[in-house]
N, C-alpha and C positions, 0 to 999 in steps of 0.2 A: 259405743259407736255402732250401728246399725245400718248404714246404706250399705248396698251395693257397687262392683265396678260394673264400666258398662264397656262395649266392644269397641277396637279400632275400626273405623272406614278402612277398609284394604282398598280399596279402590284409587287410582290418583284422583288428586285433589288440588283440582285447578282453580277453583273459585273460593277455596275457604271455609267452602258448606258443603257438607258432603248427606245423603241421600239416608234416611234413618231403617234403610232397609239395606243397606250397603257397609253394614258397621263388624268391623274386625279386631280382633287385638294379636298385636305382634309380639315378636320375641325371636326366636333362632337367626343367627345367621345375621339380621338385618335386614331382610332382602323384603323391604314392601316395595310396594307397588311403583316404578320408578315412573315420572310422567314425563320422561322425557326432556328436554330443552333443560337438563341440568347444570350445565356448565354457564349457566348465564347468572353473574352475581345479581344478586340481590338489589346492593347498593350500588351508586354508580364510584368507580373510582379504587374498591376496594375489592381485595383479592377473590375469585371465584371459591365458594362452599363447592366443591362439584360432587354431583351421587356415584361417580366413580373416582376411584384412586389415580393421581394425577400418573402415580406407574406403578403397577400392580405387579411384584419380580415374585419368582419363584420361591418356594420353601427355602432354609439356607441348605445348600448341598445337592441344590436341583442343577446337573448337566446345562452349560449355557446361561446360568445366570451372570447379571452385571448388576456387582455390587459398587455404589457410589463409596467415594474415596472415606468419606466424612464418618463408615460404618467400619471401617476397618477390613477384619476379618470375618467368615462368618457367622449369623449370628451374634453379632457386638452388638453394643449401646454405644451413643456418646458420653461422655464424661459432662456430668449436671453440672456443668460453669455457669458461671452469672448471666454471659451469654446465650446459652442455651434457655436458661432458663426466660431471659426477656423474650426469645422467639415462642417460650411454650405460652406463656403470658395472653401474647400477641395473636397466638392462633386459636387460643380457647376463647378471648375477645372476641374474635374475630366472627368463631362461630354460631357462640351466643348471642350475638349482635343479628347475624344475617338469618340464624334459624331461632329468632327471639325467643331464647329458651330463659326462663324466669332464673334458675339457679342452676348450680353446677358443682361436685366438687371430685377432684381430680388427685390422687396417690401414685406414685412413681416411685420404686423402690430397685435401686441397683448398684453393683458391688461401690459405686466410686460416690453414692449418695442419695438423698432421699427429697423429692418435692412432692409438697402436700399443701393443696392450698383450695379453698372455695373463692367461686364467685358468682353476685347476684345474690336474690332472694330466697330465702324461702319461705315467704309468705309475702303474700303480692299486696294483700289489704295493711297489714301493719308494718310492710318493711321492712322485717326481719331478716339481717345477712344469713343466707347459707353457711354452713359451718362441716367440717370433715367426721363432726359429734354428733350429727342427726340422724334418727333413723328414717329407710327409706326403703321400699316394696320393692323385691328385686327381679321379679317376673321367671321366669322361667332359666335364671341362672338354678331355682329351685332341683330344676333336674337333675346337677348336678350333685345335689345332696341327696334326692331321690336313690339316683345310682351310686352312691356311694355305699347307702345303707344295704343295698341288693348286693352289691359286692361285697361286704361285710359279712354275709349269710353264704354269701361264696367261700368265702375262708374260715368257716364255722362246720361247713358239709354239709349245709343246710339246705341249698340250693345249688344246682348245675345252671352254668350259661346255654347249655347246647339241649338241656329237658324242654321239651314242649309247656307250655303255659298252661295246657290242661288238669298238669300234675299237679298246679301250684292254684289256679283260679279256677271255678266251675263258668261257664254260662260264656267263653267269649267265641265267637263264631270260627269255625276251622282252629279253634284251641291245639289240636292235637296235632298238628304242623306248623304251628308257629313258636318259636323258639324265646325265650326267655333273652337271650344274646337280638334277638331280631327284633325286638319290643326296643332292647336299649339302645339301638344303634337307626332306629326310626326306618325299617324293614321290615316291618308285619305285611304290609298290606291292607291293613284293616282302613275302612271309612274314617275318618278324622268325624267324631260329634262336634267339634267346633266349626264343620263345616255345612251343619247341615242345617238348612234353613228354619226349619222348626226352635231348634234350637234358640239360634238368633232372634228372633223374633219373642224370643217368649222371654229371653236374659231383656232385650232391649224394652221389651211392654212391663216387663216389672225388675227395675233395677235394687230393689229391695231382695229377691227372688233368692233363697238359699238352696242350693243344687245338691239332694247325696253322690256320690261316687258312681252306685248304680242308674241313677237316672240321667248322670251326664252318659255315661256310654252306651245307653239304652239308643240314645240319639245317633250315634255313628254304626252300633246293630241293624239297625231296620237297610241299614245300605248293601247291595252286593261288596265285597271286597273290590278295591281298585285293582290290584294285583297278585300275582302267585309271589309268595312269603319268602324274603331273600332277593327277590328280582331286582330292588330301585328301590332309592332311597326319597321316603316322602316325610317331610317334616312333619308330628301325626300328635294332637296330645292325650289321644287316648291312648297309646302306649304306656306314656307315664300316670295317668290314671291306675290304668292295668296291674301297672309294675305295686302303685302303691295301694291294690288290694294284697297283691303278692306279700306283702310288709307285712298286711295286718294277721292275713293269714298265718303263715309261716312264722313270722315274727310273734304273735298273740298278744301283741294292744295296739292300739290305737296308730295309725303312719306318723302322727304329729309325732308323739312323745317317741317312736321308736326311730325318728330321723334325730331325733333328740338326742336321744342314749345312746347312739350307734354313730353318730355322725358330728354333730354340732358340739355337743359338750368332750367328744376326745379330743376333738380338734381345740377346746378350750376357745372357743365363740362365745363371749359374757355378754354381745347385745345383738345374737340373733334370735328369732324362734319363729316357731311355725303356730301362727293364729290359730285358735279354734273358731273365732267366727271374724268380724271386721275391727276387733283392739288391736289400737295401732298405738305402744305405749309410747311418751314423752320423754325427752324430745323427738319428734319427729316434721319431718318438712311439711308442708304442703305439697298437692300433684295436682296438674292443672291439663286437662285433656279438652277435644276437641273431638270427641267420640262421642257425640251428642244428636239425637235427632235431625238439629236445625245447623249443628255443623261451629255453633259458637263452644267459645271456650268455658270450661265451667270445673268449677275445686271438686277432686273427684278421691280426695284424702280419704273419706270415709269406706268408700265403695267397697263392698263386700267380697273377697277369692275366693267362692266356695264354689264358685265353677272353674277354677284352675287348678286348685287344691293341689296332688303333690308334683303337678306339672307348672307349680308357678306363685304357690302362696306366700313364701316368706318371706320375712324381714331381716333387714340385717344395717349396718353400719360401712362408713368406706375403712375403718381399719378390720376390721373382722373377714369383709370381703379379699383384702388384701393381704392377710393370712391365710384365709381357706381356698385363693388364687392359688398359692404356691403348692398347700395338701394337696388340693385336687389331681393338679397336673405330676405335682412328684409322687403322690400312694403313700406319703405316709401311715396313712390308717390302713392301710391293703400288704397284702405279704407281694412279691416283687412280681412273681408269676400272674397275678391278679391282674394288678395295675396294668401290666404288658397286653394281656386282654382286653382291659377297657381303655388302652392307646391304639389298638389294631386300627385308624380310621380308614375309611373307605368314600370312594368317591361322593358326592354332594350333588354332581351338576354345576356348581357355583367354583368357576377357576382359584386355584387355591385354599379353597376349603374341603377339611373331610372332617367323618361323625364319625368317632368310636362311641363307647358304651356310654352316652348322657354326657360327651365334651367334645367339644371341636380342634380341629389344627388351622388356625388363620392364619397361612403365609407362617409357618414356627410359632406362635401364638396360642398358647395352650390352656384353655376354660371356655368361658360358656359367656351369654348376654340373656338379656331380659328386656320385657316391655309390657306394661299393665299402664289402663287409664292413667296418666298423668306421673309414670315413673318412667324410666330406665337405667341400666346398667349394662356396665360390662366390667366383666374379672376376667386377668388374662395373662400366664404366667411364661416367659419366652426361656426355656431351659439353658441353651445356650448361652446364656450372658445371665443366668440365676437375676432376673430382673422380673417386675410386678409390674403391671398398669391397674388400678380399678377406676372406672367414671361411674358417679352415680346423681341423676339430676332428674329436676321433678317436671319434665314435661316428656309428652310420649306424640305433641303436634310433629306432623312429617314436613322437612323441609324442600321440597321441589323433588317429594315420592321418597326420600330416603329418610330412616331412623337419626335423629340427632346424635344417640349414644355413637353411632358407627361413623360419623362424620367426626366427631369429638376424638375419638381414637385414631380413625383414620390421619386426621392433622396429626395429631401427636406422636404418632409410631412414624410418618415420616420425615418428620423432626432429632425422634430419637433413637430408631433402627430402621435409618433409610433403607436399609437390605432384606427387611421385614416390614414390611406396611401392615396392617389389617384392612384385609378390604372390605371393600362393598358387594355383598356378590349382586347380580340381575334378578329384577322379580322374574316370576315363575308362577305359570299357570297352579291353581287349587284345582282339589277334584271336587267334582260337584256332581248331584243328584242325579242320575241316568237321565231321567224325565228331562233335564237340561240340555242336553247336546251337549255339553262342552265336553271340552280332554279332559282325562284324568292327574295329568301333570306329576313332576316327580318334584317337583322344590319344594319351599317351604310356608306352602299356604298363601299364594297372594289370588285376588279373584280377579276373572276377568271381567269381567262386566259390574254395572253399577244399577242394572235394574233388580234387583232383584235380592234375599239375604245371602250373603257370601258365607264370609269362614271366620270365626274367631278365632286369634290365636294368641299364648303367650310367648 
């Protein structure tokens, strides 16, 4: 398997066909480009997809919050009855339907039972049902394995969270004040390469294009810093780039096989790994994007990570994800002191959302999301009621500016922890090239304008 992936449109996308100089790839957060007028269904008759949470309530133990009856106390799930289980049915239809997503499959794991169920395709040419057994590209949930392995080397004395980058990488610009802790928690400051037009333009003219590590971050080098190191938080993937020369450094092979040794196989993950170039092994879905030149839809299974690498490349399964859901957020594999560091989250910008070291807090909702041409995911472990969510589905098209993965959980988490939603956070300006006028932004990569090449991101 030899193609490449190729970028999302961050842009909104009101007509369908988006601008082949406007092309993005998402991932954190969710937060693309919202184009507004989201609350208006799709179909007529049938309930509103809307790009925000229909009520988006505090963390459980936030002062002032109102928790609906149906959630108990906080932090609860409801209890998986047959009823429950027709509404979750009914709203994953629902969504698939209004945000024609080809396949879908959806794991729910908590104390009082377990739902796991596919629906739709995956594969739109022969019709092949989606299945909970396929593998599927999980985008930038990657980071969180990325940081795992970094915090591994924390518990080794191998590595300090609070050392400068410099100690551990040569060549990254203001190295020597930017902290290893501030890399993980998307706090450098550094220029995003996924933002910088060269970039874009060169991943989109040759989607075959294999990127080393050095030459993607060579692209967000040539930029001034957007910020002094620690100030604001910007969603950024050359951090996780960064981090996984740190790996090979320090670690001495290769990031793939040492997220491997370090990460995937203690957690005992039998169908994840990290590609060495575009083998994508069998069974796997099909992914279907709309991150195309001309703005149509097109099978984008093959497309090569080597420009996301360890901010976004690997594969995994929906049971794997929803055991490494649980690792992540509980530290299994970290000594306790560790873990407690990489939960320190700190503001986002995005209500209800905060970033510790390579994972989020969504409203109590604890991991990470992804988004690569024609994938997404989300793994997301709610400590309080020891319950799992993972969605993992093969299209990455935006439904009226919002990520389907986060419309998918959204329904489902206020189904099944009305007092924990996962939200949606608001797009947010990307930083772009001085030469541009625009702000420099602190969210997660969305661009403002559509003339011109934006930001890629996972």
């Amino acid at each position: 398997m030899t193609d490449t992936r190729r970028p999302r449109p961050a842009a909104p996308r009101t007509t369908g066909r988006v601008s082949a100089a406007a092309l993005a790839l998402t991932g954190l957060l969710a937060a693309s480009a919202c184009s507004g007028g989201s609350t208006t269904a799709r179909q007529s008759g049938e309930p509103a997809v809307t790009a925000e949470p229909a009520a988006v309530s505090p963390s459980a133990g936030t002062p002032g919050s109102q928790a609906p009856s149906a959630a108990g106390s906080s932090g609860a799930v409801v209890p998986l009855t047959a009823d429950v289980t027709k509404q979750l049915d009914a709203a994953i239809t629902r969504v698939m339907s209004q945000a024609a997503v080809p396949g879908v499959s959806v794991g729910i794991t908590t104390p009082t039972g377990t739902y796991v169920k596919s629906f739709g395709v995956a594969d739109k040419v022969s019709e092949t049902p989606m299945d909970p057994g396929l593998r599927m590209r999980i985008g930038s949930e990657t980071k969180t394995f990325t940081a795992t392995a970094v915090l591994r080397l924390v518990d080794q004395g191998k590595v300090r969270l609070d050392d400068p980058i410099a100690k551990y990488v040569d060549g990254v610009p203001g190295g020597d004040g930017i902290t290893v802790r501030q890399l993980g928690e998307m706090r450098s400051g550094l220029f995003p390469y996924s933002s910088d037009p060269d970039f874009v333009n060169t991943l989109i003219s040759d989607p075959n294009r294999v990127f080393t590590p050095d030459q993607l971050l060579a692209y967000g080098y040539k930029h001034p810093a957007v910020f002094p190191p620690g100030a604001q938080f910007q969603y950024n993937n050359s951090n996780y780039i960064i981090l996984g020369k740190l790996l090979e450094k320090v670690g001495g092979q290769p990031a793939g096989p040492f997220i491997k040794d370090q990460a995937i196989t203690p957690a005992g993950l039998g169908q994840t790994l990290f590609p060495v170039g575009a083998e994508f092994p069998d069974p796997h879905a099909h992914g279907y994007t709309d991150q195309t030149p001309d703005g149509s839809i097109q099978d984008a299974t093959d497309w090569d990570p080597s420009w996301a690498w360890t901010a976004g490349a690997i594969i995994s399964t929906l049971a794997d994800l929803q055991s490494w859901a649980k690792t992540a957020a509980t530290g299994t594999l970290l000594k306790p002191a560790t873990q407690a560091e990489r939960l320190k989250t700190l503001p986002t910008g995005d209500p209800g959302v905060g970033y510790g070291f390579g994972i989020f807090d969504n409203n109590g909702w604890i991991g990470h999301n992804g988004s690569l041409p024609g994938y997404e995911s989300v793994a997301v472990y709610l400590p309080q009621a020891q319950s799992t969510l993972t969605i993992l589905l093969n299209t990455d098209v935006l439904y009226q500016g919002s990520e389907p993965s986060s419309l998918f959980a959204n329904e489902i988490t206020k189904i099944i922890s009305p007092r924990n939603p996962y939200s949606i956070p608001p797009a947010t300006a990307a930083p772009s090239p001085p030469a541009s006028g625009s702000g420099s932004g602190s969210g997660s990569g969305t661009p403002t304008g559509t003339g011109s090449p934006s930001t890629v991101r996972t």
